[in-house]
ZADO-1210 file (C-alpha; in nm, 4 decimals, padded with zeros to 6 digits):
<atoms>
<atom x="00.2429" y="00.3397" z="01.1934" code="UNK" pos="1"/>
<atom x="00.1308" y="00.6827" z="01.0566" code="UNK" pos="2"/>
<atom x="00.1835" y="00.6534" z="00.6419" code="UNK" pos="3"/>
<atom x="00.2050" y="00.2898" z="00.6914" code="UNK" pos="4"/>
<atom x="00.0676" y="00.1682" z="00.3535" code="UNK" pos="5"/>
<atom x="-00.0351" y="-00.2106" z="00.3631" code="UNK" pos="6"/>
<atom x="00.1380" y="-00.2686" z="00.6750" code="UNK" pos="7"/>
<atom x="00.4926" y="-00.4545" z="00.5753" code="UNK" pos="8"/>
<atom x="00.6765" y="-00.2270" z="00.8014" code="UNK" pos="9"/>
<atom x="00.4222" y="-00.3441" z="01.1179" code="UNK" pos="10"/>
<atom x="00.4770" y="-00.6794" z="01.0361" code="UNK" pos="11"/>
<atom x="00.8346" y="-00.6719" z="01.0732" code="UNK" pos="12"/>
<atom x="00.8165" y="-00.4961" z="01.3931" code="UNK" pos="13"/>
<atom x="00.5861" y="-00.7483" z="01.5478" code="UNK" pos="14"/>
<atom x="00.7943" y="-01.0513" z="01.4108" code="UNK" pos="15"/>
<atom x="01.1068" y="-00.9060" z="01.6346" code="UNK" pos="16"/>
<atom x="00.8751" y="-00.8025" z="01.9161" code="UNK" pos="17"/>
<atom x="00.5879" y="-01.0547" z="01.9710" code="UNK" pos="18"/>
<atom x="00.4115" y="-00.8318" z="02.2675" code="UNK" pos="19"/>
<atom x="00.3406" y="-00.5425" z="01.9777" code="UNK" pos="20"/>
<atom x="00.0320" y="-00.4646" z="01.8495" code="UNK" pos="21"/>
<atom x="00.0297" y="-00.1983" z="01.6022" code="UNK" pos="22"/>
<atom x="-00.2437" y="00.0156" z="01.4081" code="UNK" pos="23"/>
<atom x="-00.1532" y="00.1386" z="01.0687" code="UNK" pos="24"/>
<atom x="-00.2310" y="00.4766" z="00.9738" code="UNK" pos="25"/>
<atom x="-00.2901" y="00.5480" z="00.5820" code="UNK" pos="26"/>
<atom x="-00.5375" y="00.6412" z="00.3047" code="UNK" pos="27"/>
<atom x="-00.8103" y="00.4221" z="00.2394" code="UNK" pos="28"/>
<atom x="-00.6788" y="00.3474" z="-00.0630" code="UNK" pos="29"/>
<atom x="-00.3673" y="00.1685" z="00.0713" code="UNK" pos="30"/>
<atom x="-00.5782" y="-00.1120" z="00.2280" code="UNK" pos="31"/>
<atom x="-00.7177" y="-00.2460" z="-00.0412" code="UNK" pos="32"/>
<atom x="-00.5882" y="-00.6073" z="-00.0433" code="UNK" pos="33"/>
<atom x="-00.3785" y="-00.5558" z="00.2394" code="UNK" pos="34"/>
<atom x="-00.5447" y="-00.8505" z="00.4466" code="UNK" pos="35"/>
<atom x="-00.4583" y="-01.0551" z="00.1748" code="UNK" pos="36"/>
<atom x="-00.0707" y="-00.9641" z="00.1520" code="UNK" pos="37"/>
<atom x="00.0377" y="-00.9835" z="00.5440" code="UNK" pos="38"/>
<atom x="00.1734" y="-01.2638" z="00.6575" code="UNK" pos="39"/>
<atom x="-00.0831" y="-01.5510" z="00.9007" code="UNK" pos="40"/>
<atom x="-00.0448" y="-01.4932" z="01.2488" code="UNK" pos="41"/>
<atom x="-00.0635" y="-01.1211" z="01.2430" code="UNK" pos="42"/>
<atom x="-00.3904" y="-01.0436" z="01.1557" code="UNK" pos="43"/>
<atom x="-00.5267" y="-01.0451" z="01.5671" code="UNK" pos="44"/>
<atom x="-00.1472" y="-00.7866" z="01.6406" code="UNK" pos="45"/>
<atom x="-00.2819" y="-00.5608" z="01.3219" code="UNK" pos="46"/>
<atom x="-00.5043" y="-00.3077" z="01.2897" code="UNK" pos="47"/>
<atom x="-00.5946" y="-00.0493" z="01.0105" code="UNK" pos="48"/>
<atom x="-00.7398" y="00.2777" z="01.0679" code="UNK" pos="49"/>
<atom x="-00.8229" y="00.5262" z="00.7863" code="UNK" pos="50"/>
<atom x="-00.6334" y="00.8303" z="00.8604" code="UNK" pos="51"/>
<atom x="-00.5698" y="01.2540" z="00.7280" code="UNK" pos="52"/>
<atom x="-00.2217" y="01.2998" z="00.7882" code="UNK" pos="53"/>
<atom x="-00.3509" y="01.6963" z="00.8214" code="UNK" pos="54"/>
<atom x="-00.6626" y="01.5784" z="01.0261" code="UNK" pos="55"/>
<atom x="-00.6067" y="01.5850" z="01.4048" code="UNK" pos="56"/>
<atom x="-00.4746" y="01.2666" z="01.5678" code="UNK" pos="57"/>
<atom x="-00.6980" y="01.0965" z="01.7832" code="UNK" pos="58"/>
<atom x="-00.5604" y="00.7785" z="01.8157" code="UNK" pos="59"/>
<atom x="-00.3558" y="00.7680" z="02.1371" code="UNK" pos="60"/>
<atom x="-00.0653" y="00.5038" z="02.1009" code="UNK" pos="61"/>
<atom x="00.2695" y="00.4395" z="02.2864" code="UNK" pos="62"/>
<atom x="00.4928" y="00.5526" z="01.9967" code="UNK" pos="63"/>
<atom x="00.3991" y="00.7073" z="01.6297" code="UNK" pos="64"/>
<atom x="00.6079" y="00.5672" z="01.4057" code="UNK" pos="65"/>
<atom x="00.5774" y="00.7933" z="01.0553" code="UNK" pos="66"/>
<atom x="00.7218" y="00.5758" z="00.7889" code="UNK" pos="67"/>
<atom x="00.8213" y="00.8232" z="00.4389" code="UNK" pos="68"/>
<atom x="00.4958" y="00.9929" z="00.5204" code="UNK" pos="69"/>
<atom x="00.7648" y="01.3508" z="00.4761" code="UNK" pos="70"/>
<atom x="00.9163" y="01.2642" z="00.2245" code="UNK" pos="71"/>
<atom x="00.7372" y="01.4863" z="-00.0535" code="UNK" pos="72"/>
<atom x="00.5922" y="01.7605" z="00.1424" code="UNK" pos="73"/>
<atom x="00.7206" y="02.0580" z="00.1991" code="UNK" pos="74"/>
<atom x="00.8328" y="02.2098" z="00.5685" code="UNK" pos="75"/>
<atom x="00.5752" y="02.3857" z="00.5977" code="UNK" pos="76"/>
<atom x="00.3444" y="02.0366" z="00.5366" code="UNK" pos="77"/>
<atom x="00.5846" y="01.8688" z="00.7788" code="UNK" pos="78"/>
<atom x="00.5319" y="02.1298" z="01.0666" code="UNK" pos="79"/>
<atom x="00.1454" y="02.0524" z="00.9819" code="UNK" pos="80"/>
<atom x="00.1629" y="01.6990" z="01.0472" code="UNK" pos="81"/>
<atom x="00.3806" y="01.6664" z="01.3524" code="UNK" pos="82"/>
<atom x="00.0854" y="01.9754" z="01.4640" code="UNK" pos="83"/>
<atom x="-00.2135" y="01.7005" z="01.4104" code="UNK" pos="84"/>
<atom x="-00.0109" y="01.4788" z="01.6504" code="UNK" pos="85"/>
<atom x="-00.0288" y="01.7060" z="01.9515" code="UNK" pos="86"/>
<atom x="-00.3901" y="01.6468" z="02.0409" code="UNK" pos="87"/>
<atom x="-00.3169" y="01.2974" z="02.1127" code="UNK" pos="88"/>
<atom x="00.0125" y="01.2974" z="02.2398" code="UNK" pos="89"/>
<atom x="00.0222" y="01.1020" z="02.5886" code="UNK" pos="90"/>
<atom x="00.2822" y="01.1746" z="02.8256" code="UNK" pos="91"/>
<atom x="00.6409" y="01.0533" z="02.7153" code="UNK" pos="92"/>
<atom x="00.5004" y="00.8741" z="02.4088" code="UNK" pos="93"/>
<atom x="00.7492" y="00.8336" z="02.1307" code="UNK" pos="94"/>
<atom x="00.7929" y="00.9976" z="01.8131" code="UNK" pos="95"/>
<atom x="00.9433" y="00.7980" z="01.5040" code="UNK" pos="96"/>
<atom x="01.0563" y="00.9268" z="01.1681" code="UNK" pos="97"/>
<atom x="01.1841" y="00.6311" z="00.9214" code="UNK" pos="98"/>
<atom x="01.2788" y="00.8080" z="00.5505" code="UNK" pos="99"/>
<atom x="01.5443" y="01.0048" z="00.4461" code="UNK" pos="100"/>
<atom x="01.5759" y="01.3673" z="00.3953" code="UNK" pos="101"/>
<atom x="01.7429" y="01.5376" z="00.1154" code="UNK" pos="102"/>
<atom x="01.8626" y="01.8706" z="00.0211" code="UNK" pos="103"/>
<atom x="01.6809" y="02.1297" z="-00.2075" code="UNK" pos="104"/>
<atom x="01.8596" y="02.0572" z="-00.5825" code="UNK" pos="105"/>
<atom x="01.9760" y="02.3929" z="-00.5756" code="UNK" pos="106"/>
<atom x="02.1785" y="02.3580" z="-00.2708" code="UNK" pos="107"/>
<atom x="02.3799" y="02.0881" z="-00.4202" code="UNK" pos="108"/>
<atom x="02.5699" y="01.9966" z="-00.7652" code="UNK" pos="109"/>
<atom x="02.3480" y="01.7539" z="-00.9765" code="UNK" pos="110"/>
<atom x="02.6390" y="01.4801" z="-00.9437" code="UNK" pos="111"/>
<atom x="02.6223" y="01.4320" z="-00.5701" code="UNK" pos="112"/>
<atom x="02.2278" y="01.4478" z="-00.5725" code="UNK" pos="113"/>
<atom x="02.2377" y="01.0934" z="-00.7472" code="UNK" pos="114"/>
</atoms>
């Protein structure tokens, strides 16, 4: 999980699929107390690895799964990050985007942003 804060979103993923093991991607910031907050039985299927959403992926993994690590940067920022990825892209590994994408404010009336 690249943007995967303490991890939550890994843990449900391994709870459905008990042959995952997953590495969560985030600032080092984000894993402080982390240990503490995931559930027992997860901690041998988890992993945490400090990680520059701008810096060049070296991790090599079956699937990225970004979770709402786009969801305040610009395109241009966007086009950046999926650009780190390619470096350690494997052949038909996945790509996963989890957040939600919204219009600029001007593009819309203020009543159907909300």
């Amino acid at each position: 999980l690249v943007g995967g804060g303490a991890g939550h979103m890994s843990v449900e993923i391994m709870r459905r699929f008990p042959n995952i093991y997953t590495t969560v991607q985030d600032m080092e910031n984000m894993f402080e107390g982390a240990d503490a907050r995931i559930s027992a039985g997860f901690e041998k299927r988890l992993k945490y690895m400090v990680h520059n959403l701008f810096a060049s992926q070296l991790f090599k993994a079956d699937v990225y799964f970004y979770d709402w690590a786009f969801f305040n940067w610009s395109s241009k920022h966007c086009a950046l990050i999926i650009k780190a990825l390619i470096p350690a892209l494997k052949p038909r590994a996945g790509i996963i985007v989890n957040g939600t994408c919204m219009l600029d404010p001007s593009n819309i009336s203020h009543w159907r942003e909300k």
